[in-house]
C-alpha positions in Angstrom: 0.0 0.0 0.0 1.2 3.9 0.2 4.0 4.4 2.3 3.1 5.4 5.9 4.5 9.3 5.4 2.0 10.0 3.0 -1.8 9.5 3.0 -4.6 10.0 0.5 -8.4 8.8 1.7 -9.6 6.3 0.3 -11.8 8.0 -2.1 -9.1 10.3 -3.1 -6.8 7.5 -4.1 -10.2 5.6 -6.2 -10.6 9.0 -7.9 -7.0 8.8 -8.8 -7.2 5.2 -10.2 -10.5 5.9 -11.8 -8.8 9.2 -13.7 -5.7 6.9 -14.5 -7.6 4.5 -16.2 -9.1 7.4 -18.6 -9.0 7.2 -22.6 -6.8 10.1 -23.8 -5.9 11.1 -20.2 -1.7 11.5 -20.3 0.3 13.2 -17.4 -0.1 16.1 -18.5 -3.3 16.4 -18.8 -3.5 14.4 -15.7 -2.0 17.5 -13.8 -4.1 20.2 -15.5 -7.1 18.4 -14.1 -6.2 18.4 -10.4 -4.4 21.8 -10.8 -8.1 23.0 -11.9 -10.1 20.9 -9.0 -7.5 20.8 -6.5 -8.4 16.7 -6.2 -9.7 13.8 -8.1 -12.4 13.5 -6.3 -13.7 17.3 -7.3 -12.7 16.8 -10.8 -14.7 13.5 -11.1 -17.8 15.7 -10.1 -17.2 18.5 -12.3 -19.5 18.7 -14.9 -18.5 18.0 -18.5 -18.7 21.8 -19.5 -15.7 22.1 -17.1 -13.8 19.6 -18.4 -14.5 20.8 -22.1 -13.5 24.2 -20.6 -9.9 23.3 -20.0 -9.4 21.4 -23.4 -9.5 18.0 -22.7 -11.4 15.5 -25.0 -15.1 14.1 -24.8 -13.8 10.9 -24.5 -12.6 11.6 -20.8 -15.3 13.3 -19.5 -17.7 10.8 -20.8 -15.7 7.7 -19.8 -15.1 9.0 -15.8 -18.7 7.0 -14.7 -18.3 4.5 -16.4 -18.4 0.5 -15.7 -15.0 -0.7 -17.0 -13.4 2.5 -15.1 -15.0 2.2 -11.8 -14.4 -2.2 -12.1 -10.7 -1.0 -13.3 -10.3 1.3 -10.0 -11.9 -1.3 -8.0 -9.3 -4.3 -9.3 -6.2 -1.8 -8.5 -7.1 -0.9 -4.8 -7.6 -4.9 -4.5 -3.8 -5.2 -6.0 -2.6 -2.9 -3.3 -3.9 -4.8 -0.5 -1.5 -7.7 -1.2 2.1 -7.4 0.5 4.8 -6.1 -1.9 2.7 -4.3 -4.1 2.7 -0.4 -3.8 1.0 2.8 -5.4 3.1 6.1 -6.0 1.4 9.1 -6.8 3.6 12.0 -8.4 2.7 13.8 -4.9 3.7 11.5 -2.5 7.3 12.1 -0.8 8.4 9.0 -1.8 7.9 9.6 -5.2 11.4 9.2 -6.8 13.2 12.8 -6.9 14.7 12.5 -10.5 11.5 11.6 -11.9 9.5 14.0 -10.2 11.3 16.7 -12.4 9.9 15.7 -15.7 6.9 17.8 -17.1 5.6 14.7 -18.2 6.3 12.7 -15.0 3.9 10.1 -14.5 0.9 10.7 -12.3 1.1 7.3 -10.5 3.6 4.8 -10.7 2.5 0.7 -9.5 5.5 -0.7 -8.1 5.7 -4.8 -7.2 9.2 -5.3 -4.9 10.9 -2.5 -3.0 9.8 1.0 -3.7 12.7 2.2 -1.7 14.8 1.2 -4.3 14.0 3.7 -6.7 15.2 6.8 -4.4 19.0 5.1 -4.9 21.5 6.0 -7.8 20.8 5.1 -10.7 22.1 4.0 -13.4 20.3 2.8 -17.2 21.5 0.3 -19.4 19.6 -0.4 -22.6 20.7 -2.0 -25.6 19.7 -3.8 -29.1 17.3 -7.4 -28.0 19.3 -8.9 -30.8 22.3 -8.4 -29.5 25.5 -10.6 -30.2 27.1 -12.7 -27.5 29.7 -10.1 -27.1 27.2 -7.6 -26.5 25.4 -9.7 -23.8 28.6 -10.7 -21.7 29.9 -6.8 -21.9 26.2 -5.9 -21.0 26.2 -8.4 -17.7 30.2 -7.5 -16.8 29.4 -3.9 -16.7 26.4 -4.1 -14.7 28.3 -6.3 -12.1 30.8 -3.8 -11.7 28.4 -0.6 -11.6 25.9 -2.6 -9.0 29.0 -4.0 -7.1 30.1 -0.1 -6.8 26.8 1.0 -5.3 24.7 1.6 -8.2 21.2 0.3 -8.9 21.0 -1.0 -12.6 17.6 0.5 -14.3 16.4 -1.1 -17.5 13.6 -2.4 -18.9 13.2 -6.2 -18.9 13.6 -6.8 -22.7 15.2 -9.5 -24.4 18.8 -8.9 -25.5 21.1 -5.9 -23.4 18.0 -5.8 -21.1 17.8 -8.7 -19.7 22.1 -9.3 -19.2 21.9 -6.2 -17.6 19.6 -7.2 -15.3 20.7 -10.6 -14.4 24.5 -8.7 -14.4 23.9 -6.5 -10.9 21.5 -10.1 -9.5 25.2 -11.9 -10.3 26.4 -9.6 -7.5 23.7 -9.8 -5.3 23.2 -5.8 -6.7 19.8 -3.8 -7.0 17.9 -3.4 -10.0 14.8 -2.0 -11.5 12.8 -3.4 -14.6 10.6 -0.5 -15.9 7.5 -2.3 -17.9 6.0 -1.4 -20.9 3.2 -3.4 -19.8 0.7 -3.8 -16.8 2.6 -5.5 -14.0 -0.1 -8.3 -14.0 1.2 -8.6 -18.0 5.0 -9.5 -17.5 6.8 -8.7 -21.2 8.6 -11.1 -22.5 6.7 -14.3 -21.1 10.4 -15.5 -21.2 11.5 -13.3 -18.3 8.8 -13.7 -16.0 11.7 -15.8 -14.0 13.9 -12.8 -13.7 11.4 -10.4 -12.9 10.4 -12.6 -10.0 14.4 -12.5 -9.2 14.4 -8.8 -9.2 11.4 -8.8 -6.7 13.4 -11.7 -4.4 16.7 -10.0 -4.6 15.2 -6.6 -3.2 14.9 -4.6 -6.3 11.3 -3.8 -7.9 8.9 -3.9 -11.1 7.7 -0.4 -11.8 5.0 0.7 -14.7 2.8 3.6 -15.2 0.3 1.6 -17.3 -2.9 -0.3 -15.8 -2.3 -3.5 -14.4 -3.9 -5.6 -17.2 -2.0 -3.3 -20.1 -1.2 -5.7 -23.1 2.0 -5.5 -24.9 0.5 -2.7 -27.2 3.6 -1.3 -29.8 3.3 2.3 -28.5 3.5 2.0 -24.9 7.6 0.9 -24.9 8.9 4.0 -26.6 6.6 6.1 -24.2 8.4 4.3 -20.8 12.0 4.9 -22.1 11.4 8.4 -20.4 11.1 6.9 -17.5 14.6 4.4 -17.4 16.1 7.6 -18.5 14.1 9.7 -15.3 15.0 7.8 -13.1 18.8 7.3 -13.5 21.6 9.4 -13.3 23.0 8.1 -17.0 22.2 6.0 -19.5 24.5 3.5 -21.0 23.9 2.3 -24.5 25.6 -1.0 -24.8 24.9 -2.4 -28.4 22.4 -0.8 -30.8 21.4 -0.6 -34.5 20.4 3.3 -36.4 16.9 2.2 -35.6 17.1 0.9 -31.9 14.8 1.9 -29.4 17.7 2.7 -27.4 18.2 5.9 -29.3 15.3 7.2 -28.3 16.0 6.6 -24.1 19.3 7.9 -25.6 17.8 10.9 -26.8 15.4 11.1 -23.8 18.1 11.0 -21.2 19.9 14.4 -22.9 17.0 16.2 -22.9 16.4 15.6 -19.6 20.1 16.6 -18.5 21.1 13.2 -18.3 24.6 12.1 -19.1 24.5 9.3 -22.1 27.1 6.7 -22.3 27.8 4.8 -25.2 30.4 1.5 -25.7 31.8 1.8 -29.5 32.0 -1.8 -31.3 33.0 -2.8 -35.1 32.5 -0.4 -37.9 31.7 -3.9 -39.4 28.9 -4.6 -37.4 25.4 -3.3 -38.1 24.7 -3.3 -33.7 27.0 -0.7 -33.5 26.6 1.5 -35.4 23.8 3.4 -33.3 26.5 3.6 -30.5 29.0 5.1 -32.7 25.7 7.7 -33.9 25.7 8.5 -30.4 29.0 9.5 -29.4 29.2 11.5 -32.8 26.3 13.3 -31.4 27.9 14.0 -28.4 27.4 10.9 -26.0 30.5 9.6 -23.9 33.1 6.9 -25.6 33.3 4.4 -23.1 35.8 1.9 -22.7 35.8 0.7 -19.2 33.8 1.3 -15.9 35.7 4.0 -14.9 34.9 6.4 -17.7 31.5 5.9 -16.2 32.2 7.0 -12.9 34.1 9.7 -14.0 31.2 11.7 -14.5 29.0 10.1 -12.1 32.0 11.4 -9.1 28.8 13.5 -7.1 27.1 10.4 -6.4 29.5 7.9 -4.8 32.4 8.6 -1.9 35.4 8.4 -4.6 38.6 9.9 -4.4 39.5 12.7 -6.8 40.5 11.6 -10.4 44.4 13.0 -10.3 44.6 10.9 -7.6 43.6 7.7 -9.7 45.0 9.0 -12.3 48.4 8.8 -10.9 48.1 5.0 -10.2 49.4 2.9 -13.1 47.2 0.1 -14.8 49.3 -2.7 -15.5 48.8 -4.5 -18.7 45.0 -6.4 -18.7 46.9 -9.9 -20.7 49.9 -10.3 -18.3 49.1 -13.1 -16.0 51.2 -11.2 -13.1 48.2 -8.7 -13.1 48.1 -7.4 -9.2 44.4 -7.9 -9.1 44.5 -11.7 -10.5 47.2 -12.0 -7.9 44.8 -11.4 -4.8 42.4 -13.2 -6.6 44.1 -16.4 -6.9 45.1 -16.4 -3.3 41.3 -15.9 -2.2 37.9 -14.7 -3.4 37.4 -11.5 -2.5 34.8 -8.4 -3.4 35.0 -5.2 -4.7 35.4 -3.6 -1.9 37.8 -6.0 -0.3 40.4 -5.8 -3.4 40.1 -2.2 -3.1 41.1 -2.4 0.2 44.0 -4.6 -0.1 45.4 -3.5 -3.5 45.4 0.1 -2.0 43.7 1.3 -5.9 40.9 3.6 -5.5 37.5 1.7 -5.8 36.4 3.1 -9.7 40.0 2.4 -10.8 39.5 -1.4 -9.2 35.7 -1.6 -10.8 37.3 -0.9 -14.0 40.1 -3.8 -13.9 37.6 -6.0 -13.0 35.2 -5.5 -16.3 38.3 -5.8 -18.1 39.9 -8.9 -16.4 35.7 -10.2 -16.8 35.8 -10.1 -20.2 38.9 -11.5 -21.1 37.9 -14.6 -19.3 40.8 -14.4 -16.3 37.9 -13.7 -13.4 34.3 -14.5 -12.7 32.0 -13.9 -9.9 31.1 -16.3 -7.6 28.3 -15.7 -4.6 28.9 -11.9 -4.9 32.6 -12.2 -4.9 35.2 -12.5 -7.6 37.5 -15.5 -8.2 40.0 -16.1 -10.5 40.2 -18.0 -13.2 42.9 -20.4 -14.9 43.2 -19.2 -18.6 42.8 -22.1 -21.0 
């Protein structure tokens, strides 16, 4: 249910579930009605003239009494009652922060997990859902890394980068949040039903601003890639084509000041070239974690970059690698390597992709272990 620092009645919050689930009603126009009535409730009263007064369609104003409205309201409020299973209204203090300052924000959010979640750092990762299987193990090394340093990984439960990314910060016992383009009683792909149910066990949560039932309808996923972008600090484009759909969070994110982060690939191959569109357009040229937390520094405890900067990184393909060293005496985390190796915690994160990806480390029960090369 709503979180106990913030309380609409009862018939507020029906009013608000009956005006969500409006034809033709968006956030915006969400907003101009309880700017005009000052609640739901009032605006559900108002007569249709009013309505028609502040421009809003027929449609909405006809539709507010009617059966599959109310019934929809009425199945919503019996969702919330179950534990786990939470209502955020763009009002309500917990509302996440980031979000909250988009014009287009969304009226209510329906979470399934932790809702708490979504007030941590961010950070996006979205990519092609055909991607290559280079693609998916840089996708799933990254996000260990990032949600090993702290960060939450936001995405949005697709098949491909999505879905690596994901199950990348669950490797590491990390958060993570899967915005829908569907309902949350719709889970989109059937195939990842499994994982969502991960994210909600492993502490992270389900978010969606559509209806519960929603169907998998075309236009709804371009419209939620505003809010992967809204809620994150950044947004890292792993693998993409010219006509990916992570362009457009791409594009989303820099409107809404977001930094965008892109991972080149082959000129040869067609999933990269929307990353290389990217950084032509301005987006960062990312070759390892730490270029991410370069300009992410605000938001974690990290020591300034001259002072990384001055440590040397030994050569990734030498098997006398400090890193590997510790590793091969004993499984340690993130943390724990810092610690010991004396290297600043982003300059460690970034070794660790690398060392990931050329196969010399893995993780193992939310700690990393080396590997013998073959």
């Amino acid at each position: 249910m709503l979180q106990p620092t913030f309380s609409l009645s009862p018939a507020e919050l029906e009013a608000r579930l009956r005006l969500h689930g409006l034809p033709e009603l968006g956030p915006r126009r969400f907003r101009r009605l309880l700017g005009a009535f000052s609640s739901a409730s009032a605006a559900l009263s108002a007569p249709a003239s009013a309505w028609h007064a502040l421009g809003l369609p027929a449609a909405c104003a006809e539709a507010r009494r009617s059966a599959p409205v109310r019934e929809g309201a009425a199945s919503a409020l019996a969702w919330l009652e179950h534990p786990g299973q939470h209502l955020l209204t763009w009002d309500d203090p917990c509302y996440p922060a980031l979000l909250a300052e988009l014009v287009d924000a969304p009226p209510l959010l329906f979470v399934a997990g932790d809702p708490g979640i979504l007030e941590r750092p961010q950070l996006a990762m979205v990519g092609s859902r055909r991607a290559s299987t280079p693609g998916l193990d840089t996708a799933r090394a990254f996000a260990r890394s990032l949600a090993g340093g702290g960060f939450v990984i936001t995405s949005g439960l697709a098949l491909g980068i999505d879905g690596a990314a994901h199950q990348g910060a669950l490797d590491v016992a990390g958060g993570t949040v899967a915005v829908l383009g569907t309902g949350l009683r719709r889970i989109y792909p059937q195939q990842h039903r499994p994982l969502a149910a991960a994210i909600i066990a492993q502490g992270g949560a389900l978010v969606s601003e559509f209806a519960l039932d929603c169907p998998p309808l075309a236009g709804n996923f371009p419209r939620r890639n505003r809010i992967i972008s809204g809620l994150s600090l950044g947004v890292l484009v792993v693998e993409a084509s010219l006509g990916s759909g992570s362009l457009i969070t791409a594009r989303l994110a820099a409107e809404q000041g977001r930094e965008v982060y892109a991972i080149p690939g082959s000129i040869h191959h067609p999933g990269a070239r929307g990353c290389h569109q990217l950084i032509r357009d301005g987006a960062t040229l990312v070759e390892s974690v730490e270029h991410i937390l370069e300009g992410l520094r605000g938001w974690q405890a990290l020591p300034p970059l001259q002072t990384q900067l001055q440590i040397p990184l030994p050569a990734l393909e030498s098997a006398a690698h400090p890193l590997l060293q510790l590793l091969h005496a004993a499984p340690q985390s993130s943390e724990a390597l810092a610690a010991s190796s004396g290297w600043p915690l982003p300059r460690v994160l970034a070794a660790l992709t690398e060392l990931e990806l050329d196969g010399c480390i893995a993780q193992e029960h939310g700690r990393w272990v080396g590997r013998a090369r073959l």
